[in-house]
C-alpha positions as CSV (number, residue, x, y, z in Angstrom):
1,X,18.2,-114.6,5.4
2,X,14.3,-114.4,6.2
3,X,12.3,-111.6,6.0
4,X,12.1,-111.6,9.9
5,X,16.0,-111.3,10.0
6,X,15.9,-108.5,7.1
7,X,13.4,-106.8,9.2
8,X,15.6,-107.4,12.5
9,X,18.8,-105.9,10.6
10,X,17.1,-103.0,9.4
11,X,15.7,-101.5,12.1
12,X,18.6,-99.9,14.0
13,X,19.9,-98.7,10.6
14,X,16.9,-97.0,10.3
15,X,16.5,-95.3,13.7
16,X,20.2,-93.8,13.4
17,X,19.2,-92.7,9.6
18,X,16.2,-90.9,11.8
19,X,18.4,-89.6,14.4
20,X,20.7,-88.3,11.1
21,X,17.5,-86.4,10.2
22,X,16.5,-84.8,13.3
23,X,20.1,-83.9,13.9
24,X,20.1,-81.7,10.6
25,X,16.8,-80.5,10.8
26,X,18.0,-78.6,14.0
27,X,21.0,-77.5,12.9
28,X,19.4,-76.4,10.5
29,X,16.9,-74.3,12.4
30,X,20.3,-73.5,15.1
31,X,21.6,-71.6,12.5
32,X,18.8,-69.6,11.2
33,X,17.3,-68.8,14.8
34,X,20.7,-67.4,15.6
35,X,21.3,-65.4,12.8
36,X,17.9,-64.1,13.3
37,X,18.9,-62.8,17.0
38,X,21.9,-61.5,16.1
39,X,20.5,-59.4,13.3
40,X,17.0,-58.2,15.6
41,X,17.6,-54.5,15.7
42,X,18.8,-52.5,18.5
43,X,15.4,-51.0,19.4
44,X,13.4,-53.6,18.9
45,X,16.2,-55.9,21.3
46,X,15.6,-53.5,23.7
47,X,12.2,-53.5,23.7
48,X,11.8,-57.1,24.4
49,X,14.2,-57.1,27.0
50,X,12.4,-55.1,29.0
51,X,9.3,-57.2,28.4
52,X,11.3,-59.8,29.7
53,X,12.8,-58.8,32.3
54,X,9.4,-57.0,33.8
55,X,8.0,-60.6,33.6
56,X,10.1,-62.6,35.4
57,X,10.7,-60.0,38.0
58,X,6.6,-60.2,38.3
59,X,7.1,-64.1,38.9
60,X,9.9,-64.1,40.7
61,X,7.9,-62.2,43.0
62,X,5.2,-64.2,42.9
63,X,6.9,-67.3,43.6
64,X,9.1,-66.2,46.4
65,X,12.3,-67.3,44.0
66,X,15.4,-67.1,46.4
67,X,17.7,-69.1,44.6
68,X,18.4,-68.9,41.0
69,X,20.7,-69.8,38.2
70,X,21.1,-67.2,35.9
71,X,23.4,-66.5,32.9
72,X,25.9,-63.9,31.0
73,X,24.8,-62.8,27.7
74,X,26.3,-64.8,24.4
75,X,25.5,-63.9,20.6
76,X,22.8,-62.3,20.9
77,X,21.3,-63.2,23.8
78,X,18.3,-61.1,26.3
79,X,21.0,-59.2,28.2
80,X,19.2,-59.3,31.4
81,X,22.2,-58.2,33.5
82,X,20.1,-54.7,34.8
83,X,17.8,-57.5,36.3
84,X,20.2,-59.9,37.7
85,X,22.1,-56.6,39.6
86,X,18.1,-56.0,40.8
87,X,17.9,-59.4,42.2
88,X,21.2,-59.5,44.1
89,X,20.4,-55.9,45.5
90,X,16.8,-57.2,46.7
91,X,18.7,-60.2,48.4
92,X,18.6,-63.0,45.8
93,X,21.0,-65.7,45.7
94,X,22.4,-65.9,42.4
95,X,24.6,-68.8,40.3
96,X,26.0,-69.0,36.5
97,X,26.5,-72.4,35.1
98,X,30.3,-73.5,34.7
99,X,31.6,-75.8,32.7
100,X,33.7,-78.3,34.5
101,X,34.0,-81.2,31.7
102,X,33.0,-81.7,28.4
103,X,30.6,-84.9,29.3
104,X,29.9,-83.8,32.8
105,X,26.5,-81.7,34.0
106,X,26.6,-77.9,34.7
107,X,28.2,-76.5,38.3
108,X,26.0,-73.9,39.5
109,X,28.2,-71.4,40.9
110,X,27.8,-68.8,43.6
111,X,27.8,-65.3,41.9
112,X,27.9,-61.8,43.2
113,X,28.9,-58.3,41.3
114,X,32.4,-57.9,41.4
115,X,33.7,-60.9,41.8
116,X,37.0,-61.6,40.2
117,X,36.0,-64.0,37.0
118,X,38.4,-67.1,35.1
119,X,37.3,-68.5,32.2
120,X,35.3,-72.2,31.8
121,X,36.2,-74.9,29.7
122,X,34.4,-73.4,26.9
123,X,36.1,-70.0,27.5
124,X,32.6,-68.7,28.9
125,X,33.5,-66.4,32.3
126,X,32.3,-67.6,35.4
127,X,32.9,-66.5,39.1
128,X,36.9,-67.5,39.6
129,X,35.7,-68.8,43.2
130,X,32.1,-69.3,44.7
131,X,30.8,-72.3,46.3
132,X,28.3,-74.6,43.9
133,X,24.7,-73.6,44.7
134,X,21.7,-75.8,44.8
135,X,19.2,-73.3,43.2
136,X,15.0,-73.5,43.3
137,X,14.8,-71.6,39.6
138,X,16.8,-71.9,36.6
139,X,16.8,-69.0,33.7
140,X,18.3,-71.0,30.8
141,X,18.8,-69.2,27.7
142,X,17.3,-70.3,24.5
143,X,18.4,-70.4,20.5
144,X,14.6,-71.5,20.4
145,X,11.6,-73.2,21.8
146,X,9.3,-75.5,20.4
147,X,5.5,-76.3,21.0
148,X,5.9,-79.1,23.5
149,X,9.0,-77.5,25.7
150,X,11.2,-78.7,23.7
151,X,14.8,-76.4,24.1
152,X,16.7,-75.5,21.1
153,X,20.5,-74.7,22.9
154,X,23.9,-74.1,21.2
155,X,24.7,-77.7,20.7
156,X,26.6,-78.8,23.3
157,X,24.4,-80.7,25.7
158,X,25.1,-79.0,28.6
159,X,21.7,-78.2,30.0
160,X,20.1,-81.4,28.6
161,X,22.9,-83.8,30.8
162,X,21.9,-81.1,33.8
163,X,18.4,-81.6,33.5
164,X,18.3,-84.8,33.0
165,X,21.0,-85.6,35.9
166,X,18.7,-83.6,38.4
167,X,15.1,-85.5,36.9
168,X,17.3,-88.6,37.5
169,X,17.9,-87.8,41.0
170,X,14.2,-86.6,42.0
171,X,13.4,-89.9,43.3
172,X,15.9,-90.1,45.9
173,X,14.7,-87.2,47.8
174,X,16.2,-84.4,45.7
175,X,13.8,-81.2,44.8
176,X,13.8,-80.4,41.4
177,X,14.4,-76.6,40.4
178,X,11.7,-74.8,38.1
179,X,13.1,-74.9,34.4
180,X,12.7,-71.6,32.8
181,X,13.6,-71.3,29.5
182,X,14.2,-67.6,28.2
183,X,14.4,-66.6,24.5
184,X,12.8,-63.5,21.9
185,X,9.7,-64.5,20.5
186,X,11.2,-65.1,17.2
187,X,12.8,-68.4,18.6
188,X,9.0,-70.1,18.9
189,X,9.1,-72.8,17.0
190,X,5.7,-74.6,15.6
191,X,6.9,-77.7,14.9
192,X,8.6,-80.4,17.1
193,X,11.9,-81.0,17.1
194,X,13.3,-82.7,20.0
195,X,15.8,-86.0,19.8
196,X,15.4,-88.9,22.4
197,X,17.8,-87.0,24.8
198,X,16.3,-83.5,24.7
199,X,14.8,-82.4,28.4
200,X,11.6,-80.5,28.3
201,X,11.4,-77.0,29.8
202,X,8.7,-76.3,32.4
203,X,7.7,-72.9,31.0
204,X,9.6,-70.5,28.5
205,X,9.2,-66.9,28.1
206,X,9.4,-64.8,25.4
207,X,8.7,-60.8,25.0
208,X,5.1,-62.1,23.8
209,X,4.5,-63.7,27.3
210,X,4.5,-67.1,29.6
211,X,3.9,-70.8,28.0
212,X,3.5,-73.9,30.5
213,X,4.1,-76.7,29.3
């Protein structure tokens, strides 16, 4: 074999050794960031939520948001659930993401207080019945950010195949919602972490304030 064939052989052994890497390292950092969260204490949690949810009720404001995808709270999560009551009450469209297959892109599902709730293929509730909405801002929660927009989720894919699907479809007309990633400022990461399929927030915000990216 010549070296040009060694070389040729090599190469995709050595990307998927990378990928190996990357995978780990974020697992890694999963992990930590999470238990982190879940251990923040219960005054300091609720001091940050309030942080957070003052800012994006500023912006929201600001922006003339009339659409958006929101979420329920999940280990640890900013329970923003006072603010999403707020939002409906002041005439806001809201939606939750629903998972409707395992390699399939998030429904975003018309939700209201009191609506009667089933449970998503990952057990997650979601609105039993509601209409899919196409929303103009999406609050997506965050295990952690890092300095180039990069989103650190649970693992699953789920917002990255949604993102992507929707940045896929721009060019044929479609408008593209804001991305909004939401997290506590401990989940700032300073070094890069993303793999080839990671999709790139627009903005995050954290109880220490607003990045663009």
């Amino acid at each position: 074999m010549t070296s040009l064939e060694t070389s040729t052989v090599s190469q995709p052994s050595q990307a998927y050794s990378n990928q190996n890497v990357e995978a780990g390292r974020k697992a890694t950092l999963r992990r930590l960031l999470m238990s982190h969260r879940q251990e923040m204490p219960e005054f300091d949690r609720a001091l940050a939520t309030g942080r957070i949810a003052e800012m994006l009720r500023q912006r929201a404001q600001e922006e003339f948001w009339r659409c958006v995808a929101v979420y329920l709270p999940w280990r640890g999560e900013p329970d923003l659930r006072g603010l999403w009551q707020q939002w409906q009450q002041a005439g806001l469209s809201l939606a939750l993401p629903v998972v409707v297959g395992s390699s399939r892109a998030l429904e975003m599902r018309h939700w209201t207080e009191g609506v009667d709730y089933a449970s998503d293929l990952m057990g997650l509730p979601v609105p039993a019945t509601g209409s899919p909405l196409t929303c103009d801002t999406w609050i997506i929660p965050c295990v952690g950010v890092g300095p180039t927009g990069e989103r650190l989720g649970a693992g699953k894919g789920f917002y990255d195949r949604s993102m992507a699907q929707l940045r896929a479809a721009e060019p044929t007309g479609v408008l593209l919602p804001r991305f909004i990633g939401v997290c506590f400022g401990q989940g700032e990461a300073a070094e890069p972490f993303a793999e080839p399929h990671d999709q790139r927030l627009d903005a995050c915000l954290t109880d220490r304030g607003w990045r663009r990216f």
